[in-house]
C-alpha positions in Angstrom: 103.6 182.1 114.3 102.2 182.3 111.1 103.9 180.8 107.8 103.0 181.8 104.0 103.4 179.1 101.7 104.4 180.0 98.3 102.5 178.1 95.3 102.7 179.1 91.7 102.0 176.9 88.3 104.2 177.6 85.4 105.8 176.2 82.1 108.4 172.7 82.9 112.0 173.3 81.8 114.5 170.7 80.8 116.1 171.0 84.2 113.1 169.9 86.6 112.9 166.9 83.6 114.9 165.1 86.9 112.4 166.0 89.8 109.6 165.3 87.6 111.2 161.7 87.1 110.8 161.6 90.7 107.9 162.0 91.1 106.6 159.6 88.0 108.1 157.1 89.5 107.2 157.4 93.2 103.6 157.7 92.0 103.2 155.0 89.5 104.2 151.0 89.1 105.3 151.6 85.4 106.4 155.5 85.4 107.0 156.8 82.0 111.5 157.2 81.2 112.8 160.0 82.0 113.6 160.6 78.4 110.2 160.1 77.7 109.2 163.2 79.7 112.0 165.3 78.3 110.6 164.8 75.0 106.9 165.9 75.8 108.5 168.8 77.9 110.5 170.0 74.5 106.9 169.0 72.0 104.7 170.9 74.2 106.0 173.7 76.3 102.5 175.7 77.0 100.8 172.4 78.0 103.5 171.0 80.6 103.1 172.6 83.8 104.7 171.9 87.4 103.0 173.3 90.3 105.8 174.4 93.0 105.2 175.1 96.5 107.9 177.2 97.9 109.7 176.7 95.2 109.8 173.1 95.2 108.0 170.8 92.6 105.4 168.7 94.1 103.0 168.1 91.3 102.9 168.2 87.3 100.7 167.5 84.1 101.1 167.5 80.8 98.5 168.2 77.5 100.3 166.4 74.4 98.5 167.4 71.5 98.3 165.1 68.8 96.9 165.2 65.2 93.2 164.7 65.8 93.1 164.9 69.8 94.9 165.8 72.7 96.2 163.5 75.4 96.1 164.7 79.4 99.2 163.1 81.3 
């Protein structure tokens, strides 16, 4: 039996803000708030992107552009 996995990139949206909590804080000792992450989500909606796998998120990142340089989350 052979199984397709589905992965796609795309833009975050306010309502994986929670999952994406998740996942902060399973993967770090001091995970950024969750209403830290809604905020970069709402300042930079081309450079936060979740990666899904069949539909579910499993990874994310995050480009917040400042002034004079951009910061990779």
């Amino acid at each position: 039996m052979q199984t397709t996995e589905e992965v796609n990139i795309r833009a975050v949206n306010q309502d994986d803000i929670e999952r994406v909590s998740m996942l902060e804080q399973a993967s770090f000792n001091d995970p950024y708030p969750s209403y830290f992450l809604s905020e970069l989500a709402r300042d930079n909606p081309e450079t936060f992107l979740v990666l899904t796998l069949n539909n579910e998120i499993v990874g994310y990142g995050v480009v917040d552009r400042w002034e004079d340089h951009d910061h990779l989350i």
